[in-house]
Each structure stands twice: as C-alpha cells, then as structure tokens.
matplotlib code that plots the C-alpha trace (Angstrom):
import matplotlib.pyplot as plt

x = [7.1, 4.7, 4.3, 5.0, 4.5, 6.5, 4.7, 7.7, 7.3, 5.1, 6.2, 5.1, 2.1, 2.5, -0.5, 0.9, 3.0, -0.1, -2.0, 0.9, 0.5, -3.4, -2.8, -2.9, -6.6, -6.0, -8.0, -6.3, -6.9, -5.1, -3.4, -1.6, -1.2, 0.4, 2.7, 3.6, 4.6, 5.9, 3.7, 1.5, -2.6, -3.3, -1.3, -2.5, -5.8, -5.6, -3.9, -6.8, -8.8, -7.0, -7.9, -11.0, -12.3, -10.5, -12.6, -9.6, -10.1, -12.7, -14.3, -14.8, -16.7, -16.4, -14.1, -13.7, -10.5, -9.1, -10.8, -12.8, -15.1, -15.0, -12.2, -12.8, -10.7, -9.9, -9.1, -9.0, -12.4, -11.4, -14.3, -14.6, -12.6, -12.1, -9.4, -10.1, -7.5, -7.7, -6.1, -5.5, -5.1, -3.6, -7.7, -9.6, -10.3, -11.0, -11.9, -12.6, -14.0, -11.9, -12.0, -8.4, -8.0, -7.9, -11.4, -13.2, -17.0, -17.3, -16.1, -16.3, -14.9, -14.8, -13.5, -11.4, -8.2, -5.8, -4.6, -7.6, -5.4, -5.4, -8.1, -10.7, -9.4, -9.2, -12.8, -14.2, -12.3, -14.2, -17.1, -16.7, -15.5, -17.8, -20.4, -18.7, -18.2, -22.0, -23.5, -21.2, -22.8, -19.6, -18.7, -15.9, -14.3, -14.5, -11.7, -8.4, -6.4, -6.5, -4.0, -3.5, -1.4, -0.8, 1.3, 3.9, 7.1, 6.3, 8.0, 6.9, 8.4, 5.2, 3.5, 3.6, 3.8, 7.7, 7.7, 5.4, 5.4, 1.6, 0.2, 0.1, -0.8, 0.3, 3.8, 4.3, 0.5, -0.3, -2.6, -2.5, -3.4, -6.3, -7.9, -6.9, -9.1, -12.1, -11.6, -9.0, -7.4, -3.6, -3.3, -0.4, 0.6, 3.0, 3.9, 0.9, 3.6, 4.6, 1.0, 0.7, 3.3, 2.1, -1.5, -0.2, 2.1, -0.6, -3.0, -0.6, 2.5, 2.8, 5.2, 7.6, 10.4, 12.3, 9.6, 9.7, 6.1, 6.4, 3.5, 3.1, 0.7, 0.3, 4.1, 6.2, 7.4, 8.5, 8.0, 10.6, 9.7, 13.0, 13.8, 10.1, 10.1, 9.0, 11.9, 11.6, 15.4, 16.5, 14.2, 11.5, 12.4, 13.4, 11.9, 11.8, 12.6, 10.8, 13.4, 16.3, 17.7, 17.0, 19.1, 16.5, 15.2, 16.5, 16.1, 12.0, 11.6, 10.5, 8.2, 11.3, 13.5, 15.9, 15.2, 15.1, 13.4, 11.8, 8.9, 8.7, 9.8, 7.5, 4.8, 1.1, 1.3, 4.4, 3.1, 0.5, 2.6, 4.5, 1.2, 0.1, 2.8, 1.9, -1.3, -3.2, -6.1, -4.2, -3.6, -4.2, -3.0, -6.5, -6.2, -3.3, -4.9, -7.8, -5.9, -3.7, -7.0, -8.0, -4.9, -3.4, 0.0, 1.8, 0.3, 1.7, 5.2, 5.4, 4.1, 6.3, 9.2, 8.2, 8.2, 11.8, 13.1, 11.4, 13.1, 16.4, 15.9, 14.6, 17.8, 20.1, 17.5, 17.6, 21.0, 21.2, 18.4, 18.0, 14.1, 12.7, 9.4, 8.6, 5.2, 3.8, 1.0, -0.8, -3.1, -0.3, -0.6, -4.2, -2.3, -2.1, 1.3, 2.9, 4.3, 5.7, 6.8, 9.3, 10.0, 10.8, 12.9, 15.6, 15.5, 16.5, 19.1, 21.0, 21.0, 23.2, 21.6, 22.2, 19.6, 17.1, 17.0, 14.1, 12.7, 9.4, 7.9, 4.2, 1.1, -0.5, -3.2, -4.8, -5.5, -7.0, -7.7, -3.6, -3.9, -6.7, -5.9, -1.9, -3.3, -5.6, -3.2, -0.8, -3.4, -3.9, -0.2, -0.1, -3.4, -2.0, 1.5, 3.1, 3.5, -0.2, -1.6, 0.3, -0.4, -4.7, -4.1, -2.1, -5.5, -7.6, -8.7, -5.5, -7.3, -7.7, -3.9, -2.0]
y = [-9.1, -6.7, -8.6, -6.3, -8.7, -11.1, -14.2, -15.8, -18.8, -20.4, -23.4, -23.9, -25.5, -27.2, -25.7, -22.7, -24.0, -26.0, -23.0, -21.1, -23.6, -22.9, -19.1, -19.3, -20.4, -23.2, -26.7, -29.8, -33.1, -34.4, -36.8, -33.8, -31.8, -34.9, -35.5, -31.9, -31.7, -35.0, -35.9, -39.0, -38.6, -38.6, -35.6, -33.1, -34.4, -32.9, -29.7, -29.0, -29.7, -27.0, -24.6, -25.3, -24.7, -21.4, -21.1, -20.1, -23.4, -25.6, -28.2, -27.1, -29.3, -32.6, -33.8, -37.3, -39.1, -41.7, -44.9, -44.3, -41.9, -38.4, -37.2, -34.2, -30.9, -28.4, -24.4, -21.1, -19.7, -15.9, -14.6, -16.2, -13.0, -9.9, -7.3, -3.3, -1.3, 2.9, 5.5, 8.8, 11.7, 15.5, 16.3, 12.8, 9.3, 6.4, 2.7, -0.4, -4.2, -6.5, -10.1, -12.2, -12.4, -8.4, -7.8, -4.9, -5.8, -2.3, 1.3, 4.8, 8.2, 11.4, 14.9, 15.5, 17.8, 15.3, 18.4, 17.9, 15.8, 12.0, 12.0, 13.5, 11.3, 7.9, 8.8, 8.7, 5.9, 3.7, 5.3, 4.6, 0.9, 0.1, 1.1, -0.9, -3.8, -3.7, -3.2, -6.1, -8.7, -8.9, -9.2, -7.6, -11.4, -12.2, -8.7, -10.3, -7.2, -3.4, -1.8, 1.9, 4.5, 8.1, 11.2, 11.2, 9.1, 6.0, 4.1, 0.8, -1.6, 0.7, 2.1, 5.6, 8.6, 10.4, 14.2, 14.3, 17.8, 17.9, 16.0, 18.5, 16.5, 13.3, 12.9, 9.7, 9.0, 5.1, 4.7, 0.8, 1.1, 3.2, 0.8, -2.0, -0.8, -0.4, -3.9, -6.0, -6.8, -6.1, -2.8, -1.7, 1.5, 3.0, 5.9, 6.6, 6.7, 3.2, 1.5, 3.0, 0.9, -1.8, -1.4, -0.5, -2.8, -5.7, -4.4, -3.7, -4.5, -8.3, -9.6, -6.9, -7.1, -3.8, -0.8, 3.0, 4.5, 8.3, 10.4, 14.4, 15.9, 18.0, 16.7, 14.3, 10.7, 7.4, 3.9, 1.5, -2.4, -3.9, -7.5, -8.3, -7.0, -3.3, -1.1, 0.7, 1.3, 1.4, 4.2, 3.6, 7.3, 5.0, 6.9, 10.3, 12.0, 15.1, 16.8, 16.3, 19.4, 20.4, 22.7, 24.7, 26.6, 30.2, 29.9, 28.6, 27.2, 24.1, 23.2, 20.7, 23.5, 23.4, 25.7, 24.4, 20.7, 18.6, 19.0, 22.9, 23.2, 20.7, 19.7, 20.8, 24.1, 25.0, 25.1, 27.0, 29.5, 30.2, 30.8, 33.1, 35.1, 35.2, 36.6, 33.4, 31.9, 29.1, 27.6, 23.6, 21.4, 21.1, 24.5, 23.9, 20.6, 23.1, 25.5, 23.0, 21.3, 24.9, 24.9, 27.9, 27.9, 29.3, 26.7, 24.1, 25.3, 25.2, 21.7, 20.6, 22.1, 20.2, 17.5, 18.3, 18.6, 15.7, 13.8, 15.3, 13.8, 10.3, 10.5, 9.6, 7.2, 5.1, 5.0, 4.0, 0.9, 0.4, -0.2, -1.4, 0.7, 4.0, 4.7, 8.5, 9.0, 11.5, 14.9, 16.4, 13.3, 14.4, 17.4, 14.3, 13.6, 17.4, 16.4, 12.9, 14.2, 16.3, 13.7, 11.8, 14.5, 14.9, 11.0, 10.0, 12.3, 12.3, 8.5, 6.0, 4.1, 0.8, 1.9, 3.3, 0.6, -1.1, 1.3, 2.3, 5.8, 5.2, 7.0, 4.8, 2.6, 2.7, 6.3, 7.3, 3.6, 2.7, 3.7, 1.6, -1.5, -1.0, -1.1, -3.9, -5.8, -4.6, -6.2, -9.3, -10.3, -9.8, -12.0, -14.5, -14.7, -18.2, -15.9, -15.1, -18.4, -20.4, -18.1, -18.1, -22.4, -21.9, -20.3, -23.2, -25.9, -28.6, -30.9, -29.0, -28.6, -30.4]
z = [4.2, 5.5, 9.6, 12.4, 15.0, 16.7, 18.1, 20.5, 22.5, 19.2, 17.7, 13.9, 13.8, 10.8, 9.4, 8.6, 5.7, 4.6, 4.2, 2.5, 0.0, -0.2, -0.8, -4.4, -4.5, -6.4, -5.0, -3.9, -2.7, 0.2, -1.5, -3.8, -0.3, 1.1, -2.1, -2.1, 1.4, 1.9, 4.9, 5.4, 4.2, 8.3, 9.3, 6.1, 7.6, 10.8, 9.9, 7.3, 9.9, 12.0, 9.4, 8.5, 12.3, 11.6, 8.6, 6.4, 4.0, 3.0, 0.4, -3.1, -5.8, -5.9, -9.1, -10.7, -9.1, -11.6, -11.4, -8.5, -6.5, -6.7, -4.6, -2.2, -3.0, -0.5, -1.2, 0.4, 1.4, 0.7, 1.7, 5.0, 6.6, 5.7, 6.3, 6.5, 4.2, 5.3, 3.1, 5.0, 2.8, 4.0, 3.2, 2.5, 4.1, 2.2, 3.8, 2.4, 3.7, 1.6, 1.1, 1.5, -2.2, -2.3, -3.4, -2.4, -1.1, 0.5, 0.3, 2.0, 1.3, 3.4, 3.1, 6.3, 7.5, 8.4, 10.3, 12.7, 14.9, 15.1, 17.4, 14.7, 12.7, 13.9, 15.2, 11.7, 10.6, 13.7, 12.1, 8.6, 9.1, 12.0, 9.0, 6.1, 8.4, 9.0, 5.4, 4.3, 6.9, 8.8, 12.5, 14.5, 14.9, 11.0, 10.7, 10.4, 10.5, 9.5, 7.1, 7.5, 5.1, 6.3, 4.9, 6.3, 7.7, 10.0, 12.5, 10.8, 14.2, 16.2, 13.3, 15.0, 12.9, 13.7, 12.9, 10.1, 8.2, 7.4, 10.3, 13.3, 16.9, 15.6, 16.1, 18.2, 18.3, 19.2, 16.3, 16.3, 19.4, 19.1, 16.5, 18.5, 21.3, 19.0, 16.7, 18.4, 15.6, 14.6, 12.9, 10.8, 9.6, 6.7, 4.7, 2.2, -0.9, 0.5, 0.5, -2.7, -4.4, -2.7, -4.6, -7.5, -8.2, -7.2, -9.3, -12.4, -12.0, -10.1, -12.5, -11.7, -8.9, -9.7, -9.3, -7.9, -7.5, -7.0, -5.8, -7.0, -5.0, -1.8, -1.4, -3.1, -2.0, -3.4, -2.8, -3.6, -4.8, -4.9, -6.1, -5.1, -1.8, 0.1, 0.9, 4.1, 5.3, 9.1, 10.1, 7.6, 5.4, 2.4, -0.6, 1.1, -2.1, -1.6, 0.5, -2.1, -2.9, -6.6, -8.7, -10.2, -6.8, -6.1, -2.3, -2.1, 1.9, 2.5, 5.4, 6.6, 7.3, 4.7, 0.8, -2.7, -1.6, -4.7, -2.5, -2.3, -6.2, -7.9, -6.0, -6.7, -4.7, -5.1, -9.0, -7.7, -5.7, -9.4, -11.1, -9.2, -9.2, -13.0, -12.3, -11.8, -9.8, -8.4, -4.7, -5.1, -7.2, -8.3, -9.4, -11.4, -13.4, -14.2, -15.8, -17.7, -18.9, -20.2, -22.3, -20.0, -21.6, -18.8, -16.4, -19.1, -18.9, -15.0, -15.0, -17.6, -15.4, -12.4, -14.2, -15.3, -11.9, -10.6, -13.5, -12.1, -8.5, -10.6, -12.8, -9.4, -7.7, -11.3, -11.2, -7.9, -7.9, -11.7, -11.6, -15.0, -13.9, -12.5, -12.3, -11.5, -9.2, -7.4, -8.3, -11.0, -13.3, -13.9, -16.3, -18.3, -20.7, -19.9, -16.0, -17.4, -20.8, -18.1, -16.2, -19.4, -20.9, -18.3, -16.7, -20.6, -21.4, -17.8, -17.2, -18.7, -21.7, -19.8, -17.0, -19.2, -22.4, -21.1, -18.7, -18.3, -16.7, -16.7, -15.1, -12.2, -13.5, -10.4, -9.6, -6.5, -5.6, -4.8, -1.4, -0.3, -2.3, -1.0, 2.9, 2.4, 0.7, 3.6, 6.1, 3.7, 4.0, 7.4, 8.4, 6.5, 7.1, 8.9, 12.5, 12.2, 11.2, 13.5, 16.3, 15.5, 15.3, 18.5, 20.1, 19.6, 21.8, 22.2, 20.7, 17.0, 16.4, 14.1]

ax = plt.figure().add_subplot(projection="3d")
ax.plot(x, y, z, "-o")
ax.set_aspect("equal")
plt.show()
C-alpha cells in the first residue's frame, strides 16, 4: 500500500506471490507451499530457489514428516536485510537500522533545525545511517529501502516536500533523490503525522482498520487508517486538520495565511503565546508541559481548552469516517489526562451516540518512537511488496528465475 514505484515492462515472477505467502514468518515445507499455491513440488522449487539466492528465505530446523525423514522447512530470514526508517522533526532527527520484521537493531538521535535547509539536513541523515549501517555489521547492498517522514505536506508520487510552512529551502527538494545518490536504494517520503499512524497502529493497534492518529505539537496534523489502508487523498493533504478554522479564535494568524487555524489556537505555542500573556515563562510546548506538571492552574485551563477545540475539529472528522480509535500524539499529551479529557469533553457531547458507542480516544503507546517505527515499516512494505520482489528476481542471472 505504501510502493511508489512502478516497475513496467516486468512480468510476475512467480516468486513474488510465493514470498507473499512467506511474510508471515511462519515455516513451510514445499509440499504445503505446493498445496497452498496449487503448483507442482518442481516449480515451488525453483522459485525458492530464486529467493534464496536473494537471501530473502531460507531453511529453518529440520521437523519430523509423518512416516518418514525429517522434512526440510523454509521461512523468511528477517534479518538478512535491513531497511533504514528516518524521522525528521521541526528540531530533531532520529534514524534507525531495522530488520524486515520491524525490529530495531540500531538507533540514533540528533538535535537539528529542520529550518537549516534540506541540505543540512539530508547531510546528517547520510551521517547518522552511514554510522548505524556500520555498527550493525551491515553493507550498503544488504539496505533494501529507506523510509523517510518530514513535517510537512508531501507529494507522495515524488516524495518532494510542496510548500511546507516550517520547512524553509525545501519546497520541491528531490530528497529521494539525494539519498538515492548516497545508498542506491528506493527512498520514500511522507507527512511525519502520516508515518506516525503507520507506527502506531503497527505497534498497538494491528487489529484495527478504522484509526485517526492526531499529533499536538509544534503544529497539528492527522493520519487517517481507513478500512486497513493509509489515506493520502489526490494531493496527499488528507489529514491536514490543523488549518480548520475553529470557533474559539478572536482573529490569532496562522503561519498559512488565513486566522483562527486549529494549528495557531491549540498547538503547543500557540498555548504558550496565551500564557504568557498571563504573565508566564512559556515559549515551547515544552514550556507549557512544565508548568502543567507544576500544577500551574492557569496552564491547566489553556490546555484543557486546546483540548476542547481540538475535540471540536475531531467531532466533524468522526462523523465524517466513523474511526473506532483516535489516538493523541505529540509533545501536549505529555500534560497527561488534562489535553484528552478536552478532547473527550466536546467529541462526546457533539457527536452522535451511534459514532461514539464504542469509540476510543487514547494517548499513543508509542511516544516518541511512532515516527521511526512508521518509516521503517513504510520502507518494509515497500522492499517487500510483489513490484519490488519481482523486479530484484528479474535482476538475477536468467538462469535463477522461476
């Protein structure tokens, strides 16, 4: 769901849909392979074969066949390759070397402006992932793709950035392209608040097909899991709730252009903006978690208002996708229950009872790790997608294919 690419000209392989059925990790013999896809013994033999020289499969312990000799099994080998999943922040970078099944082997953060231009920053992300690559025993040719999320709105069919607010110099930038120079290895790019669903809802929410993760932080966005699958819409703004006017504003600009945004009432510095106007030490959203830790009651009330009128902007999107989860991310959830009890308060008593009977508004399980876990598992279903294993068997020597 998450390819980018188009391979024309490439017939299926055939081991592509064998390998699809690998995925799950669980071993088989070739007999059950053969059963399943309804091919003879021969020709399962030479597309595992065709993978196996790929690397992507291989034998697993031996296992007592009925009435005979043990009978060889075959799985994935998930940590044959790796993918790299990068989370660009407005101020931090984080990159990981994961495995295919979504484990992390290695990890790197670092503080940086994402305002320092794409160049800065697609330097350090060579630098951190050349490293990681490295201390995990890996090679350039064992990286299988590279998963990227930045804030702000994507062009997913290039993966260039397109006018983001927060991201000076890197309207338009090529940024697969600069990676691809480096690692030569497909690299896809998305909205930050999208990855983020992705992650979350792999690490916490699989069983779920209906889900809207919303991220309060530096700004606001949403990514939407509908009936299993990533919605991106036909210019890839699906989810850009922070620039939905909200009642509550009496004329507050937002960096867009237009006044009263979600984004420029609620977020973490437009809290901030509000405190200080009361007299407090506030500028971050950081700032405003400290003081709500410290029992401030003022700074309790304003985040319990944001939360309000996010909840107003929520109370329309519910009724408009019915999601049976909406789970909160991002620096304002670290006030703890005071920014969801808003959000609570207004979805509840605006929305139909229908909508909300077996809703769920949660805090993200996975903190500060959705981002990284969403682009490596953006990279993971991209490396092993039918396009991209039929197009690496396509690459071998004739005599391989099956």
């Amino acid at each position: 769901m998450n390819d980018i690419s188009t391979f024309g000209g490439l017939g299926s392989s055939g081991a592509s849909e064998l390998f699809q059925i690998l995925r799950d990790g669980r071993p088989r013999t070739r007999t059950e392979l053969a059963e399943q896809m309804g091919l003879a013994r021969s020709t399962v033999t030479l597309r595992i074969e065709a993978l196996m020289e790929l690397g992507l499969v291989g034998f697993v312990e031996e296992t007592a066949a009925t009435g005979g000799r043990p009978s060889s099994r075959i799985a994935l080998r998930a940590g044959s390759k790796v993918v790299l999943g990068v989370d660009i922040g407005a101020s931090h970078l984080r990159v990981a070397v994961t495995d295919l099944a979504g484990h992390r082997l290695q990890e790197s953060t670092r503080s940086i402006e994402v305002s320092q231009g794409p160049e800065a920053v697609l330097e350090a992300v060579v630098e951190l992932s050349t490293a990681l690559l490295d201390e995990s025993g890996r090679h350039r040719e064992d990286l299988l793709a590279i998963g990227i999320g930045v804030p702000g709105p994507v062009e997913h069919r290039t993966g260039r950035p397109i006018n983001p607010p927060i991201m000076p110099g890197w309207n338009g930038f090529d940024v697969p392209g600069y990676l691809q120079d480096h690692f030569h290895a497909p690299v896809l790019v998305d909205n930050d608040v999208n990855i983020m669903a992705l992650g979350e809802r792999n690490a916490a929410w699989s069983d779920v097909d209906d889900l809207l993760f919303v991220k309060v932080a530096t700004g606001i966005g949403s990514g939407i899991v509908s009936s299993g699958m990533l919605q991106r819409g036909a210019d890839g703004v699906a989810g850009d709730i922070g620039h939905i006017r909200v009642l509550s504003g009496d004329g507050v600009p937002c960096h867009c252009g237009n006044r009263d945004c979600l984004e420029a009432v609620a977020s973490g510095p437009a809290v901030a903006t509000k405190l200080r106007e009361l007299g407090l030490e506030a500028r971050t959203s950081e700032d405003v978690v400290r003081l709500v830790q410290a029992g401030n009651t003022d700074a309790i009330h304003a985040v319990r208002q944001a939360g309000r009128d996010v909840g107003e902007v929520l109370s329309a999107c519910i009724s408009l996708m019915n999601p049976s989860v909406i789970v909160v991310g991002g620096s304002m959830t670290m006030t703890g229950e005071h920014f969801i009890a808003g959000i609570r308060e207004v979805v509840y008593s605006r929305t139909i009872p229908l909508a909300t009977q077996h809703l769920r508004i949660v805090q993200s399980g996975s903190g500060l790790d959705a981002g990284v876990l969403g682009a490596s598992m953006l990279a993971i279903h991209h490396a092993m997608s039918p396009e991209r294993i039929d197009a690496m068997v396509s690459a071998l020597p004739s005599g391989s294919k099956a």
